[in-house]
C-alpha positions in Angstrom: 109.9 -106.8 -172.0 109.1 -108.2 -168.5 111.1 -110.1 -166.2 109.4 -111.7 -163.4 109.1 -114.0 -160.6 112.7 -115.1 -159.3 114.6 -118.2 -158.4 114.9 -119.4 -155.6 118.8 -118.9 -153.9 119.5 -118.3 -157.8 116.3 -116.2 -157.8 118.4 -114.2 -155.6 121.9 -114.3 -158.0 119.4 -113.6 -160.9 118.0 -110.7 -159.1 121.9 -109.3 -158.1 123.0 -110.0 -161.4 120.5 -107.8 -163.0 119.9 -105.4 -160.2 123.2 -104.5 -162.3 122.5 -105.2 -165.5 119.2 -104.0 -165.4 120.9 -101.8 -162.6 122.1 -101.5 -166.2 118.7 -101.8 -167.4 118.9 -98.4 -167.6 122.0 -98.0 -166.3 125.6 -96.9 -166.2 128.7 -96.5 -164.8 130.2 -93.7 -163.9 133.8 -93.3 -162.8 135.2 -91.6 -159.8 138.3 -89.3 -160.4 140.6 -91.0 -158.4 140.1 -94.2 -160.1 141.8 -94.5 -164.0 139.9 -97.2 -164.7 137.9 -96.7 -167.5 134.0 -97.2 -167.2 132.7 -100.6 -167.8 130.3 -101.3 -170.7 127.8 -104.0 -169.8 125.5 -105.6 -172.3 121.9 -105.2 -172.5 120.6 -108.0 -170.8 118.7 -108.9 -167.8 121.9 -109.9 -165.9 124.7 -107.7 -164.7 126.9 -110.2 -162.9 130.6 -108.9 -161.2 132.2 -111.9 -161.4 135.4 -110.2 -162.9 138.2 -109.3 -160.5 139.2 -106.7 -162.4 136.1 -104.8 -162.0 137.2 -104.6 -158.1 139.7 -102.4 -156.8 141.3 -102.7 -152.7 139.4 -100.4 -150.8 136.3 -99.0 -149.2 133.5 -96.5 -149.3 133.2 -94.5 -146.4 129.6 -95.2 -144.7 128.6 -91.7 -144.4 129.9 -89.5 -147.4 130.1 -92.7 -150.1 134.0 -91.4 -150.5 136.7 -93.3 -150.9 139.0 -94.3 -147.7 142.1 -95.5 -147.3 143.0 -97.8 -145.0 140.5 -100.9 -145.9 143.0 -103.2 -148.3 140.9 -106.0 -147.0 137.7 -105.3 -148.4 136.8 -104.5 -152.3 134.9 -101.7 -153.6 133.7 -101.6 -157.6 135.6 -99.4 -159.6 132.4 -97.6 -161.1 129.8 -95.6 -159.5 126.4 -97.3 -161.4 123.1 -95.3 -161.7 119.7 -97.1 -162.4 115.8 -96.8 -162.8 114.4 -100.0 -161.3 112.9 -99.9 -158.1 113.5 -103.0 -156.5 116.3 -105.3 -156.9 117.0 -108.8 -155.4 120.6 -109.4 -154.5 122.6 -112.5 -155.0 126.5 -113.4 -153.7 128.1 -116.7 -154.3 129.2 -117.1 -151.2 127.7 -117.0 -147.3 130.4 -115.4 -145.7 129.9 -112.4 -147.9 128.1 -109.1 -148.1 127.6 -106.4 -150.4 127.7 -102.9 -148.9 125.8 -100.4 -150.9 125.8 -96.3 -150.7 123.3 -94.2 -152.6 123.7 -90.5 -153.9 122.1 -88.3 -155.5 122.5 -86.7 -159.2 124.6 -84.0 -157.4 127.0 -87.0 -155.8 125.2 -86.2 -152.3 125.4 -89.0 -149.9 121.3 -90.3 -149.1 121.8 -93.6 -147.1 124.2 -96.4 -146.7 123.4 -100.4 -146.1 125.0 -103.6 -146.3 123.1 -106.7 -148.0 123.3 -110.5 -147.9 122.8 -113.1 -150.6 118.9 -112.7 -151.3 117.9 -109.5 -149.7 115.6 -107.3 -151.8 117.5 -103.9 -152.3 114.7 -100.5 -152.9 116.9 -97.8 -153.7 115.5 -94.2 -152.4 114.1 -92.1 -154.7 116.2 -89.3 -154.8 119.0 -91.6 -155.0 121.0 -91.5 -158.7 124.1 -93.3 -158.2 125.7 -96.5 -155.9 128.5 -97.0 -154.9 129.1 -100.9 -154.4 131.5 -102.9 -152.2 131.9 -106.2 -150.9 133.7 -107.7 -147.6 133.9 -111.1 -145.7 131.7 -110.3 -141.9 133.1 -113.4 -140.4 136.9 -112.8 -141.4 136.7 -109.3 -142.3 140.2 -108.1 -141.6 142.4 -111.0 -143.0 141.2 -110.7 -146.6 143.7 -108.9 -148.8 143.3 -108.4 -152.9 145.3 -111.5 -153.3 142.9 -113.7 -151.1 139.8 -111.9 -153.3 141.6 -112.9 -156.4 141.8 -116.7 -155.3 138.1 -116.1 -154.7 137.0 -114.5 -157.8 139.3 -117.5 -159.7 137.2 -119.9 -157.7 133.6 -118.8 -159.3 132.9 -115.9 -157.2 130.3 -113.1 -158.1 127.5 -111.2 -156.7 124.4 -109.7 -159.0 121.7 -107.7 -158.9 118.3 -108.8 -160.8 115.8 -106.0 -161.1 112.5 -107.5 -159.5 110.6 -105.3 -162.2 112.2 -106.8 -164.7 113.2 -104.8 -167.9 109.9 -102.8 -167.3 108.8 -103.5 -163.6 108.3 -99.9 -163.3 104.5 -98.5 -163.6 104.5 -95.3 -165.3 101.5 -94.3 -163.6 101.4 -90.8 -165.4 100.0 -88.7 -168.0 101.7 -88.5 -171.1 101.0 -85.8 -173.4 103.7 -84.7 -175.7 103.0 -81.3 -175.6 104.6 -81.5 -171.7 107.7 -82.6 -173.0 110.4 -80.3 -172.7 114.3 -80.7 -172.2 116.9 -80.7 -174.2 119.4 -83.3 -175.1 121.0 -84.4 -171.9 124.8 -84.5 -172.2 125.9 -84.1 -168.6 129.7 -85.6 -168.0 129.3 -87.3 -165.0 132.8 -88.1 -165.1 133.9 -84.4 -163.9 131.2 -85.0 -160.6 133.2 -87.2 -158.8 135.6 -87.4 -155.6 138.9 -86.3 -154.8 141.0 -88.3 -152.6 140.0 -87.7 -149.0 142.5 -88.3 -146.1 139.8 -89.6 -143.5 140.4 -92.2 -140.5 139.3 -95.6 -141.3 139.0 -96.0 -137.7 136.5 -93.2 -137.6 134.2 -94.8 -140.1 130.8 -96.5 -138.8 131.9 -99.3 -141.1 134.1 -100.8 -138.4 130.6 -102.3 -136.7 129.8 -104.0 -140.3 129.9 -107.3 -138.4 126.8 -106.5 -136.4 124.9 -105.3 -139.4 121.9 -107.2 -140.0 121.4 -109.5 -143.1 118.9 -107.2 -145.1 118.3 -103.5 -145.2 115.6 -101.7 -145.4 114.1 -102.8 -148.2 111.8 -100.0 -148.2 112.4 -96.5 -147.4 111.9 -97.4 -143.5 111.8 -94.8 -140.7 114.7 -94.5 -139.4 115.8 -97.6 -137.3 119.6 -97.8 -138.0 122.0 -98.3 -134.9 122.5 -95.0 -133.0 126.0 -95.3 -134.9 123.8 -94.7 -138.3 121.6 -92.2 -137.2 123.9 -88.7 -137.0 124.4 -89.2 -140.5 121.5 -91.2 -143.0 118.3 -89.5 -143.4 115.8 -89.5 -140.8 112.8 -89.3 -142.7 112.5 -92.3 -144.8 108.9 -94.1 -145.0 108.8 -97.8 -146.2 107.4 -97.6 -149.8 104.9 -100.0 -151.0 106.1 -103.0 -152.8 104.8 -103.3 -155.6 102.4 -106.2 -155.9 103.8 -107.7 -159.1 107.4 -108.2 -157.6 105.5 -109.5 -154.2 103.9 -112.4 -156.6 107.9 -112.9 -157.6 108.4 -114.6 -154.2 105.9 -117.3 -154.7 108.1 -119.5 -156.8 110.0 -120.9 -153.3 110.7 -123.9 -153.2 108.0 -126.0 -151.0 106.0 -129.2 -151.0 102.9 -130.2 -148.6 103.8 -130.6 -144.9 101.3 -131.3 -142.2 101.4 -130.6 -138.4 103.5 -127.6 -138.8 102.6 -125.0 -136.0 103.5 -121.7 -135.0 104.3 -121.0 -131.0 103.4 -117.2 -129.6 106.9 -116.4 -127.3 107.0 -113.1 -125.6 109.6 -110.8 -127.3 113.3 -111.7 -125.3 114.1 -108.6 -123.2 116.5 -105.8 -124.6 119.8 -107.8 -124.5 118.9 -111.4 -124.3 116.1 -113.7 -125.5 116.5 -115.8 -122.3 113.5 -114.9 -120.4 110.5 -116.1 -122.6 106.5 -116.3 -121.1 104.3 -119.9 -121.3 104.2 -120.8 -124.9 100.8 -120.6 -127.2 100.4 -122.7 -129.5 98.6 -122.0 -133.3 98.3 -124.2 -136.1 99.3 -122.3 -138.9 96.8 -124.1 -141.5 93.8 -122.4 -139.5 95.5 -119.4 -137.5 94.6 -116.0 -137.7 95.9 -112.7 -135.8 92.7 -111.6 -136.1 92.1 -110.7 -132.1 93.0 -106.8 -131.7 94.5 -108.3 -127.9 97.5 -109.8 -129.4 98.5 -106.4 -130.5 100.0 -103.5 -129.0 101.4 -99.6 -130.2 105.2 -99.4 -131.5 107.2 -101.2 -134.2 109.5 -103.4 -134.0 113.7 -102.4 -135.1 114.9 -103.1 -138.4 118.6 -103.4 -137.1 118.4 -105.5 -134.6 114.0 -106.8 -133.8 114.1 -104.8 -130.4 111.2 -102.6 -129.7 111.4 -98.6 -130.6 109.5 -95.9 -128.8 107.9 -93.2 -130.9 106.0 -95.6 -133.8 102.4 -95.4 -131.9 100.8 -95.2 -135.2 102.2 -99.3 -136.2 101.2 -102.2 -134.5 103.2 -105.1 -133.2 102.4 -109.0 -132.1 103.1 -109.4 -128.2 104.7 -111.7 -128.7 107.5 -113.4 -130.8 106.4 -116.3 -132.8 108.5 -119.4 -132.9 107.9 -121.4 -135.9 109.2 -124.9 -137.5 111.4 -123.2 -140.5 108.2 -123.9 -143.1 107.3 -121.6 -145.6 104.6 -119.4 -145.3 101.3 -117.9 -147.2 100.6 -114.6 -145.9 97.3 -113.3 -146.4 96.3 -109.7 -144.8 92.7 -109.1 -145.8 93.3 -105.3 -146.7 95.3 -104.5 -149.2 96.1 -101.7 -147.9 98.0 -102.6 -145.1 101.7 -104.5 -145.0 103.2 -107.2 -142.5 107.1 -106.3 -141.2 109.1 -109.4 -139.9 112.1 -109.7 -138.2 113.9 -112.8 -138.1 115.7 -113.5 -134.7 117.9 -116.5 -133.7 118.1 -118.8 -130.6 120.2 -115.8 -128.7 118.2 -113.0 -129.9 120.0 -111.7 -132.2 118.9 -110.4 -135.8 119.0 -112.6 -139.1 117.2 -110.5 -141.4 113.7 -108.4 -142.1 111.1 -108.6 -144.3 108.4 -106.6 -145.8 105.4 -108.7 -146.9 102.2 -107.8 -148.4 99.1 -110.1 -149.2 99.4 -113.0 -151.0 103.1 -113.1 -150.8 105.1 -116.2 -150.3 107.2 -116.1 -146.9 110.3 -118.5 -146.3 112.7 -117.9 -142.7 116.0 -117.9 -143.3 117.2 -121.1 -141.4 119.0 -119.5 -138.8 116.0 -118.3 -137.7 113.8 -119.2 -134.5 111.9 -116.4 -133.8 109.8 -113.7 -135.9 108.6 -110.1 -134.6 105.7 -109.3 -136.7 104.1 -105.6 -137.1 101.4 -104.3 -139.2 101.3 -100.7 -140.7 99.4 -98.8 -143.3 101.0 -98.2 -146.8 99.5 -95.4 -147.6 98.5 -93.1 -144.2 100.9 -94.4 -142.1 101.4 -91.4 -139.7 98.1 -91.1 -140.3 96.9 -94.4 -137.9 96.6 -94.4 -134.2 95.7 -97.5 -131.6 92.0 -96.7 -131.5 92.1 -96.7 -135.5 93.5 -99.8 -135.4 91.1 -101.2 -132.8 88.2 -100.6 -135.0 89.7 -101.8 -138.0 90.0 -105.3 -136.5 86.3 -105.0 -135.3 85.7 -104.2 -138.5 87.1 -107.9 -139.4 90.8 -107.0 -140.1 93.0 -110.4 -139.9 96.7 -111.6 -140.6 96.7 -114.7 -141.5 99.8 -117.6 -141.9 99.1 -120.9 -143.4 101.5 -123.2 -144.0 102.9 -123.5 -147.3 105.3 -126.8 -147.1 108.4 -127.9 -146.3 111.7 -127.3 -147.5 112.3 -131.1 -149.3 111.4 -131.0 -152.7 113.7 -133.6 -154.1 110.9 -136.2 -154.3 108.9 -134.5 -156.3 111.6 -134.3 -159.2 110.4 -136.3 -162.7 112.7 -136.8 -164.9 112.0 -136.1 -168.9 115.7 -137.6 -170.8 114.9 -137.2 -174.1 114.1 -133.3 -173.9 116.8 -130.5 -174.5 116.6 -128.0 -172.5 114.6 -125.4 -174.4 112.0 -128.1 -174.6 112.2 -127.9 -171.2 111.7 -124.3 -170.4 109.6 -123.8 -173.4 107.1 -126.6 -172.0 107.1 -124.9 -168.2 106.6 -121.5 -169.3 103.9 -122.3 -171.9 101.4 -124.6 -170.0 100.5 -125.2 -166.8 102.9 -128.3 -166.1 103.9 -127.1 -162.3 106.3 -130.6 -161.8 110.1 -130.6 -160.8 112.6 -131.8 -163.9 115.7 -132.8 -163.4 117.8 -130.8 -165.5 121.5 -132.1 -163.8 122.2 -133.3 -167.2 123.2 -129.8 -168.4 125.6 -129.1 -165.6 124.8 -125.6 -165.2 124.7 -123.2 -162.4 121.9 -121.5 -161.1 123.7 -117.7 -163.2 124.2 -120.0 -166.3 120.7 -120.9 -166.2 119.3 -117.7 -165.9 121.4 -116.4 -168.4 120.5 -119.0 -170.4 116.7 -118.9 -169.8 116.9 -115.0 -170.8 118.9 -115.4 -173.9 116.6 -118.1 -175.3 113.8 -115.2 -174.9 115.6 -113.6 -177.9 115.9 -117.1 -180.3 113.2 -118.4 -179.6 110.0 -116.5 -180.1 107.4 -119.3 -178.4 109.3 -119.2 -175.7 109.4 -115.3 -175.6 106.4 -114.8 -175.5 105.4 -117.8 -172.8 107.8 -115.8 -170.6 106.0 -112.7 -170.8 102.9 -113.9 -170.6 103.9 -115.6 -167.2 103.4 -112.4 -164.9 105.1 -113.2 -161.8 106.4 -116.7 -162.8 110.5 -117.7 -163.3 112.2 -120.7 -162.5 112.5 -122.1 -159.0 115.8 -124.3 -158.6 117.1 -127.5 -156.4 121.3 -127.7 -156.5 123.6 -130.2 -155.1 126.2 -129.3 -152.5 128.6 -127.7 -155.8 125.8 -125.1 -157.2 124.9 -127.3 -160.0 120.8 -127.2 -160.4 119.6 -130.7 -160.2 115.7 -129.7 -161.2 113.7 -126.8 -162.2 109.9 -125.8 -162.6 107.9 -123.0 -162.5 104.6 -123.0 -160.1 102.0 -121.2 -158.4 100.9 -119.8 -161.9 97.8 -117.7 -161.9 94.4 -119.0 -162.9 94.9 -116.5 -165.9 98.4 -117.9 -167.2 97.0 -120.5 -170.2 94.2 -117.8 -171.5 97.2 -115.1 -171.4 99.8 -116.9 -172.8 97.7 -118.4 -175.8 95.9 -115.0 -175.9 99.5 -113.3 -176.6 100.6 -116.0 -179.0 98.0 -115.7 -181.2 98.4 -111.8 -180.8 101.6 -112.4 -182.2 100.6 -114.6 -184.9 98.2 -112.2 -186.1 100.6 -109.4 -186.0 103.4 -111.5 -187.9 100.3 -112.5 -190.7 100.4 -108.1 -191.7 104.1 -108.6 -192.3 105.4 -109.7 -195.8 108.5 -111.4 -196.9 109.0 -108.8 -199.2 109.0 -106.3 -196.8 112.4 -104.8 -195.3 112.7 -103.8 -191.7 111.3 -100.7 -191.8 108.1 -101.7 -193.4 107.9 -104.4 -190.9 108.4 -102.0 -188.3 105.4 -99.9 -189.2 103.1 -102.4 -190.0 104.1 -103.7 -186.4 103.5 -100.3 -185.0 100.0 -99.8 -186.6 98.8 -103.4 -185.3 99.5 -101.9 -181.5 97.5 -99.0 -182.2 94.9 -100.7 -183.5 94.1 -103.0 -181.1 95.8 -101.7 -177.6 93.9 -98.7 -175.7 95.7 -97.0 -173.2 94.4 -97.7 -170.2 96.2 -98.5 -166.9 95.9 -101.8 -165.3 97.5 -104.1 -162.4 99.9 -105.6 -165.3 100.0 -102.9 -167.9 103.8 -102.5 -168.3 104.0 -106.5 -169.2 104.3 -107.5 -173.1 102.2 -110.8 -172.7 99.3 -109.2 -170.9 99.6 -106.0 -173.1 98.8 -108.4 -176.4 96.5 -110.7 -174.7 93.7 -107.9 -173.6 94.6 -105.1 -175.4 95.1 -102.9 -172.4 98.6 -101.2 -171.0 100.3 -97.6 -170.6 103.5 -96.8 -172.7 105.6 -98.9 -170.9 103.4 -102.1 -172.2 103.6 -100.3 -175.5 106.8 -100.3 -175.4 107.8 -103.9 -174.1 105.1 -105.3 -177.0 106.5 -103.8 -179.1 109.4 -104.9 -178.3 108.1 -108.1 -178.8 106.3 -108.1 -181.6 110.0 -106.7 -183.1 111.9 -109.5 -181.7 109.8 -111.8 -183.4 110.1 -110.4 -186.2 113.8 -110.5 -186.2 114.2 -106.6 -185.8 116.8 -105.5 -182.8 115.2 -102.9 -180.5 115.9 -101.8 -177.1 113.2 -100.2 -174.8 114.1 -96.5 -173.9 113.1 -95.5 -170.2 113.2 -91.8 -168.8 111.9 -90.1 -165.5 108.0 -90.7 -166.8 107.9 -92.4 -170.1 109.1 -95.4 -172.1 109.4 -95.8 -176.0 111.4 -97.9 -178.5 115.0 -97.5 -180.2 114.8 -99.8 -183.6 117.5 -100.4 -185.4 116.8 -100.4 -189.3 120.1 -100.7 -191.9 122.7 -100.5 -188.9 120.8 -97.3 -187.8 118.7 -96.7 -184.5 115.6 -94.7 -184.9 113.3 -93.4 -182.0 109.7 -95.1 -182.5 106.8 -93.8 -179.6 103.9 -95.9 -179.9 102.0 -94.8 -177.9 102.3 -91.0 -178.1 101.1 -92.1 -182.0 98.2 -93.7 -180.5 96.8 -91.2 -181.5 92.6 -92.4 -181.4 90.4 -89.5 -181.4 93.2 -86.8 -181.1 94.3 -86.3 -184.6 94.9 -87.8 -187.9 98.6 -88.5 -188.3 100.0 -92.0 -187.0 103.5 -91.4 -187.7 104.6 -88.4 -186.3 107.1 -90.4 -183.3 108.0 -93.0 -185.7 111.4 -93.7 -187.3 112.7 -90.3 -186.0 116.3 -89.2 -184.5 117.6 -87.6 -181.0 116.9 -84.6 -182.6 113.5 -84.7 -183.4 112.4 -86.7 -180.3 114.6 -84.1 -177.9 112.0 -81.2 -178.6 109.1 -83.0 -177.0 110.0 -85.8 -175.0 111.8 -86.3 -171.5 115.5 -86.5 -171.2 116.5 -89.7 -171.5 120.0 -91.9 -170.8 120.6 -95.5 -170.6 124.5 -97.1 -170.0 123.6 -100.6 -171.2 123.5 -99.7 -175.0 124.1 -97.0 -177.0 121.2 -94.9 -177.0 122.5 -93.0 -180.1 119.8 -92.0 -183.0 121.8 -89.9 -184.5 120.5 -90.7 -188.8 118.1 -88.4 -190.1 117.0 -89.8 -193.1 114.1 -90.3 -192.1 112.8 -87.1 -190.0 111.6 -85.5 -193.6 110.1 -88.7 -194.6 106.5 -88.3 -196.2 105.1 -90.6 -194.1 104.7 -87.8 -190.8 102.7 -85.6 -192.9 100.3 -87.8 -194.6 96.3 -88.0 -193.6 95.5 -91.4 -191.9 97.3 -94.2 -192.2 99.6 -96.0 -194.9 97.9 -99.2 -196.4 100.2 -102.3 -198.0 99.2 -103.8 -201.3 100.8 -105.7 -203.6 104.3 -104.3 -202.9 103.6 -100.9 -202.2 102.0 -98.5 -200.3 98.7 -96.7 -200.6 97.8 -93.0 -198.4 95.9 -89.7 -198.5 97.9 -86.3 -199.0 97.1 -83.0 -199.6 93.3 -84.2 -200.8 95.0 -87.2 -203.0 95.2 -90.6 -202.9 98.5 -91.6 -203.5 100.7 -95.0 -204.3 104.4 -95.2 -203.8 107.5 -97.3 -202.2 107.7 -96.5 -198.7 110.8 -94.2 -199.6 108.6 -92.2 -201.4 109.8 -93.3 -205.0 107.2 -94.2 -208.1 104.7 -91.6 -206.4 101.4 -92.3 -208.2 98.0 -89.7 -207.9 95.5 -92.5 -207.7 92.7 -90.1 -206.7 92.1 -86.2 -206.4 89.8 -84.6 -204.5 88.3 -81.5 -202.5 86.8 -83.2 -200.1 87.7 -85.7 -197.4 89.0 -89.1 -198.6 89.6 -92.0 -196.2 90.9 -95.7 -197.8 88.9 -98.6 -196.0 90.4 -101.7 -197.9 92.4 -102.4 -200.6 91.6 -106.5 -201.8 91.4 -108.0 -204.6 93.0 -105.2 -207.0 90.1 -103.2 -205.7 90.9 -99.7 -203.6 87.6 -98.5 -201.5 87.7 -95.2 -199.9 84.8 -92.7 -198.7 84.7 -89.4 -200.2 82.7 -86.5 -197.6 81.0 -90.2 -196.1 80.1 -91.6 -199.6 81.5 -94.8 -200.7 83.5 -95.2 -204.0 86.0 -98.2 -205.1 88.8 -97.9 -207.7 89.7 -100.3 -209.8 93.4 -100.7 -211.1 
């Protein structure tokens, strides 16, 4: 399944909320041994929201180690470490005046970095980093919160989420996957024994003290190290930004914007060190026509993630020279080589930091409204260290340009339309499935922007139009208005590729197609495999810009397991069959539930065109079958338990081809025999024997055709 393109502020509470419940996605929590608490069980769905006090306890991580302190009543730390695969989250917190402060270890419990996050920051965990240990704290009152004033909060509607920008399978599993390099064994570590005593450190001594001068977003990507000289004795010194991934770049499109003319952008020089007093004659660019395209406007070094000022020692980035003021618009950005990524930094009226952004073509840039200023860099995604100030040179002779065009301004309310006599799933099922871009005013429903994401994700799984509209819209979720309470006033979902209409009603008629094999007579299981055998017959594996997504997997036919697995996934949920989608370190398969039981089902690994015979072999099968051959895998948002093995003996992994349905049974080659039966084996009929090679090519019309050694023959019964 694919979760894309985010709300707008909400875009940001979706994208909290499931940074932990897709956090969850594949995710858990793990307890710390000076905490009783038992770990929390979260539900497999796109959202993790902690909007429950009693998931808090008083307290604080320490910056540096990720241990507990004492001493820090007035701020709240979770009472669960979490661990996650996603690679990109968006954060969301109710409220302003709150951050979420967020240290990484590793599977050992190693401390990798610390950083501290505002409502809509994008959050790129490190990728040696297994665990995080979350907390929360008011930077403009920090020190006269206790539990009791968090309690008023948390009865008042507070919460904070994390939404996985990937959605359940942003990840690209860009890797071979052969089962013969499958290897561990059942993973049954008990990560409740790796976990922290009580440590008797200072509060005082902690970096966390200077939280109030932390900057509104952290390094997003694994950034060299910019931190505060504070940060720097401790967090790791050689992190490089990784490259966003272009699919969760397209996420930031859906802002909300209209048309806006005369906007312009004004060239400042950068405010010295401490102040941003002293500023040179102001340039002016319109921003519908301007390009940085002149190699003089550049010069060597990068500009701070902390805090915007200038760093010495980054000779191989580029920076503008000079700030930019702009009029609080929203921005196209357009860099004309892909390889190559835009860094901003946000700075206010005094010069002081508001947040940072990584931004890579085609993305969607809005200020945050504090802002007055931006410091704008360039570097190289991939060869970085690599670049120089001559390199760069020629690269701009070679016609290398940034370009920002105005995208609109902020007022969208008169663009709302207002539809009365639709429900809401009418609603979402009509933006997701067409190309209507246009506002609707959904203030009827009283919802806030959580409840409407929740409620746009659970109507995935009763609806099946609408599940597969979603998936088909790569890139594309709701973008939101709310009044001054948080209720959303009017919703749509724009900027949908040129693509969106042939996908979507490419996938639905995929699935319509694939639901036609099925039979009402048929249990779950049988549906299952006939499911499984329509994916192998008409998906090849090859890799693609959007080969993890369900709705673009169906519609051309193209994807890598993790598309396997999410249309599958689909094709199950339409069917009315619960499955989950299993992630490890470098695969992604299917848990099915049949009669109460889950069974392991790897379609792609049973993809199996022009490598053998047998289509079966990874389907229906338990933990201990699949252990012998595929990667370890955990997830802490279900129960990943396949424990049945009724099945792992079942004829069906040893037959010759594949199984054909007819008439209420099932019709296969074995052992030089063609042979009827119920899928369980029962009323096993020898239709035809042979010493020679028999393939069945239809069964129709009580009429069975099969080749014999290439010679055709039909059977009559």
């Amino acid at each position: 399944m694919k979760f894309e393109k985010s709300l707008t502020l909400f875009n940001a509470i979706s994208k909290i909320v499931a940074f932990l419940l897709m956090i969850v996605m594949t995710s858990t929590v793990i307890i710390p041994s000076d905490i009783a608490h038992a770990g929390t069980e979260y539900e497999a769905v796109e959202i993790v929201d902690f909007a429950d006090i009693s998931n808090w306890t008083a307290g604080c991580y320490d910056w540096n180690s990720g241990k507990v302190l004492k001493g820090y009543e007035y701020r709240l730390r979770l009472n669960d470490y979490v661990t996650f695969f996603s690679p990109e989250y968006e954060i969301f917190i109710a409220d302003d005046d709150y951050k979420v402060l967020v240290r990484e270890l590793d599977d050992s419990f190693k401390f990798i970095r610390s950083g501290n996050y505002s409502s809509g920051d994008i959050f790129t965990p490190d990728e040696s980093a297994k665990y995080l240990a979350i907390g929360i704290y008011n930077f403009k009152n920090d020190k006269k919160m206790t539990y009791e004033k968090y309690e008023e909060l948390f009865d008042n509607g507070f919460e904070i989420a994390f939404l996985s920008t990937g959605k359940e399978l942003g990840v690209d599993y860009d890797y071979e996957e052969e089962p013969e390099e499958v290897v561990e064994e059942n993973y049954e570590e008990e990560l409740e024994e790796v976990v922290e005593e009580n440590y008797e450190e200072e509060p005082e001594e902690v970096v966390e003290e200077n939280y109030e001068e932390e900057p509104e977003e952290v390094v997003e990507e694994n950034y060299e190290d910019e931190l505060e000289d504070e940060f720097e004795e401790d967090v790791n010194k050689d992190f490089e930004e990784k490259e966003v991934d272009e699919e969760i770049l397209e996420d930031q499109k859906n802002k909300e914007i209209s048309a806006s003319e005369n906007s312009k952008l004004e060239l400042k020089e950068e405010p010295a060190e401490d102040t941003a007093d002293e500023q040179k004659e102001e340039k002016e660019w319109n921003l519908d026509t301007i390009e940085l395209a002149d190699f003089t406007n550049w010069t060597e070094g990068c500009y701070s993630w902390t805090d915007g000022k200038v760093l010495q020692g980054y000779e191989y980035r580029l920076r503008l020279s000079e700030y930019v003021e702009f009029n609080n618009n929203s921005y196209y950005v357009s860099i004309s080589d892909g390889n190559y990524a835009v860094l901003v930094r946000e700075i206010d009226e005094n010069g002081k930091l508001v947040k940072s952004s990584t931004l890579k073509d085609e993305s969607v840039y809005e200020p945050a409204e504090a802002a007055k200023y931006l410091a704008i860099g360039i570097y190289n995604t991939k060869k970085d260290k690599e670049m120089n100030y001559e390199k760069y040179r020629e690269l701009f002779e070679n016609g290398f340009s940034v370009k920002f065009t105005v995208k609109g301004a902020k007022n969208l309310q008169e663009s709302k339309i207002v539809k009365e006599d639709e429900t809401l799933d009418e609603i979402l099922i009509r933006l997701f499935s067409t190309d209507d871009e246009s506002w609707n005013d959904v203030s009827k429903f009283k919802m806030k922007q959580s409840a409407m994401y929740v409620y746009r994700y659970n109507l995935q799984e009763k609806n099946t139009d609408f599940y597969v509209a979603f998936n088909a819209a790569i890139g594309q979720d709701i973008e939101v208005q709310t009044d001054s309470k948080g209720y959303v006033e009017a919703i749509r979902v724009s900027e949908k590729d040129m693509r969106f209409v042939d996908r979507y009603t490419k996938a639905a008629e995929a699935v319509e197609e694939a639901m036609a094999l099925t039979d009402e007579n048929m249990n779950d299981f049988e549906k299952a495999l006939v499911l499984h055998d329509y994916l192998i017959d008409n998906v090849d594996y090859v890799a693609s810009k959007y080969d993890n997504y369900a709705g673009y997997v169906l519609a051309y036919g193209k994807g890598i397991c993790g598309g396997y697995a999410s249309a599958y996934k689909m094709l199950l949920t339409a069917a009315g069959i619960k499955s989950h989608i299993v992630l490890s370190s470098n695969h992604a398969w299917n848990l099915v539930t049949v009669n109460g039981k889950q069974y392991h089902v790897d379609v792609t690994w049973d993809d199996t065109k022009g490598y053998g015979s047998n289509l079966y072999t990874y389907f229906m099968r338990s933990d201990e079958v699949f252990k012998r051959n595929h990667p370890k895998w955990t997830s802490y948002i279900y129960d990943d338990t396949a424990d049945s093995v009724i099945y792992d003996d079942l004829f069906i992994h040893k037959i010759d081809g594949r199984l054909n349905y007819y008439g209420g049974s099932w019709y296969y080659v074995s052992n030089g025999s063609i042979i009827n039966s119920q899928i369980d084996g029962k009323d096993m009929t020898t239709l035809v024997e042979s010493d020679g090679k028999l393939v069945i090519t239809s069964i129709e019309d009580g009429k069975l055709n099969y080749t014999e050694d290439g010679n055709t023959f039909e059977l009559v019964y």
